[in-house]
Backbone as numpy.savetxt, mean C-alpha at the origin, in Angstrom:
# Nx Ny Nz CAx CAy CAz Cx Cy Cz
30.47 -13.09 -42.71 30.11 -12.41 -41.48 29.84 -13.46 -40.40
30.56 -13.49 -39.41 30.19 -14.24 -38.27 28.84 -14.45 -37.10
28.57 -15.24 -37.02 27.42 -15.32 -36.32 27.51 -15.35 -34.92
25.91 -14.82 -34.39 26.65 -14.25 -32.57 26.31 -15.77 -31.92
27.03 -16.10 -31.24 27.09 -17.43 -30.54 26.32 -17.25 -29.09
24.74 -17.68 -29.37 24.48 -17.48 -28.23 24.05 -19.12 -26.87
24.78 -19.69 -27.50 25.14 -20.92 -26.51 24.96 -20.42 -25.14
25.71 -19.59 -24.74 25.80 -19.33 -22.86 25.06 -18.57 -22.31
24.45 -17.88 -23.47 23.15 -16.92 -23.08 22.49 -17.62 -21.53
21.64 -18.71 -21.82 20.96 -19.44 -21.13 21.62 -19.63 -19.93
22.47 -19.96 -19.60 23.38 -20.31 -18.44 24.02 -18.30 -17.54
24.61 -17.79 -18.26 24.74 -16.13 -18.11 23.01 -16.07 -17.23
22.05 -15.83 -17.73 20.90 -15.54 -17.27 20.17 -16.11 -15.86
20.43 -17.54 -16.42 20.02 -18.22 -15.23 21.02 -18.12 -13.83
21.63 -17.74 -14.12 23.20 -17.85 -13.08 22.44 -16.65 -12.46
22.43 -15.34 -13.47 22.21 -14.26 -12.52 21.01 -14.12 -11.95
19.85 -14.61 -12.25 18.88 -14.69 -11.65 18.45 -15.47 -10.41
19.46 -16.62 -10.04 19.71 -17.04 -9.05 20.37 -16.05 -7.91
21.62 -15.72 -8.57 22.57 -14.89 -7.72 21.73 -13.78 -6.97
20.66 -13.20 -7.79 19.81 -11.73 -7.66 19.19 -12.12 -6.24
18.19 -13.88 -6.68 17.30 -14.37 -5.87 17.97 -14.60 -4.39
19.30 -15.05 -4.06 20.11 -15.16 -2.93 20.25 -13.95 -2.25
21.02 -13.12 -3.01 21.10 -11.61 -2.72 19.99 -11.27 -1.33
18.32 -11.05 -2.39 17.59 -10.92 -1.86 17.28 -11.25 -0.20
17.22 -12.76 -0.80 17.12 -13.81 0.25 17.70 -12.97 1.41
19.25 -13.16 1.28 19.72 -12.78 2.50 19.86 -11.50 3.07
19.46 -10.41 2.16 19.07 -8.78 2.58 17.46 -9.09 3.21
16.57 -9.86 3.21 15.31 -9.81 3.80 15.42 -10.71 4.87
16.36 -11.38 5.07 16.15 -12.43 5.85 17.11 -11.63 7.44
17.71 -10.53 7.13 18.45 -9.65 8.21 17.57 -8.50 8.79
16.57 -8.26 8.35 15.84 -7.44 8.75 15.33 -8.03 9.96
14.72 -7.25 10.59 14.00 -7.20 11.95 12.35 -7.17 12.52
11.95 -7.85 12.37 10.10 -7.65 12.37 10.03 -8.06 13.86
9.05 -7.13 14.03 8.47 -7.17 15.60 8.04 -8.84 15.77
8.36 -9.45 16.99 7.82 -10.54 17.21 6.05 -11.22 17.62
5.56 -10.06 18.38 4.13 -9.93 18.14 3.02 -9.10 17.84
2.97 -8.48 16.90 2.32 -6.85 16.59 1.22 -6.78 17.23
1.25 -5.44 17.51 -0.35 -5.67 18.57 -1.16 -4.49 17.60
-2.43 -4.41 17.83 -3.27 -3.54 17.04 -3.31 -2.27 18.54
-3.14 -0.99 17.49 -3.51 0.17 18.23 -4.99 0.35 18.44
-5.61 0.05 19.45 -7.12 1.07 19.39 -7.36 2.53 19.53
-8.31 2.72 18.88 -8.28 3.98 18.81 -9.39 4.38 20.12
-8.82 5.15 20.83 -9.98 5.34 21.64 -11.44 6.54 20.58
-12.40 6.16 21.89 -13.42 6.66 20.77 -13.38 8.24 21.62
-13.39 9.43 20.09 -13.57 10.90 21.37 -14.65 11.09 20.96
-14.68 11.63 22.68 -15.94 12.34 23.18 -15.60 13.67 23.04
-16.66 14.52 22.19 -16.76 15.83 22.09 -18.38 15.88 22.14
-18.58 17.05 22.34 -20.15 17.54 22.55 -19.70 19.01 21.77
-20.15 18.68 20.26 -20.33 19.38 19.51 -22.24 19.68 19.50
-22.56 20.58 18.72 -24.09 21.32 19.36 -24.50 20.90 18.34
-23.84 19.99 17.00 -24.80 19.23 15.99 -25.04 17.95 16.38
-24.13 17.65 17.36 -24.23 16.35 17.30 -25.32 15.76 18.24
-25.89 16.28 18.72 -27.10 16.37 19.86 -28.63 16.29 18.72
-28.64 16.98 17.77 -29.88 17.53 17.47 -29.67 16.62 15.57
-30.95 17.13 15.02 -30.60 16.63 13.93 -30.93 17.95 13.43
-29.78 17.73 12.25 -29.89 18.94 11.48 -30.11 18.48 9.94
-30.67 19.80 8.97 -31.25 19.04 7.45 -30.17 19.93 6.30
-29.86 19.50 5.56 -28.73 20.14 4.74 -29.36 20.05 3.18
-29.84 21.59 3.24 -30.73 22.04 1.89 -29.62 21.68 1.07
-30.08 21.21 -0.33 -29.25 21.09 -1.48 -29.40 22.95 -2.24
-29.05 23.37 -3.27 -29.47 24.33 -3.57 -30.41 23.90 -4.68
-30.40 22.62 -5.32 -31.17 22.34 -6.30 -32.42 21.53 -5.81
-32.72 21.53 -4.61 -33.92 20.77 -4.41 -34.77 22.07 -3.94
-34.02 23.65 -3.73 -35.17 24.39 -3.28 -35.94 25.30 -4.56
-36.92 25.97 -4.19 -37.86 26.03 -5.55 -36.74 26.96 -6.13
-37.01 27.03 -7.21 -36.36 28.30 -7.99 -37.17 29.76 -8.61
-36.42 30.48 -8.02 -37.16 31.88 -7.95 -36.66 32.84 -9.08
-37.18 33.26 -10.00 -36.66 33.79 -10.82 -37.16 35.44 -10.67
């Protein structure tokens, strides 16, 4: 029974993993990125909501007594 000759394995692999790495290379290197990104601010809104004036207290249901 003959044996599998894997001599070129190493060379097959490395070849394509180069080839992959170029590929890459030059599909990322065609893209387009903005030249200076600027940050959006968010402006701050103003609403006059009727809680936001006052303070309000937010009963748990387990902190009030229990009534049986």
């Amino acid at each position: 029974m003959p044996q599998l000759n894997t001599s070129t394995w190493f060379t097959m692999i490395s070849s394509m993993v180069l080839t992959l790495f170029i590929i890459f290379q030059l599909k990322i290197s065609k893209l387009n990125y903005p030249l200076s990104p600027t940050f959006k601010f968010l402006s701050k809104r103003n609403c006059t909501n009727p809680w936001e004036s006052k303070w309000t207290k937010i009963y748990s249901p387990l902190s009030l007594s229990q009534q049986l």
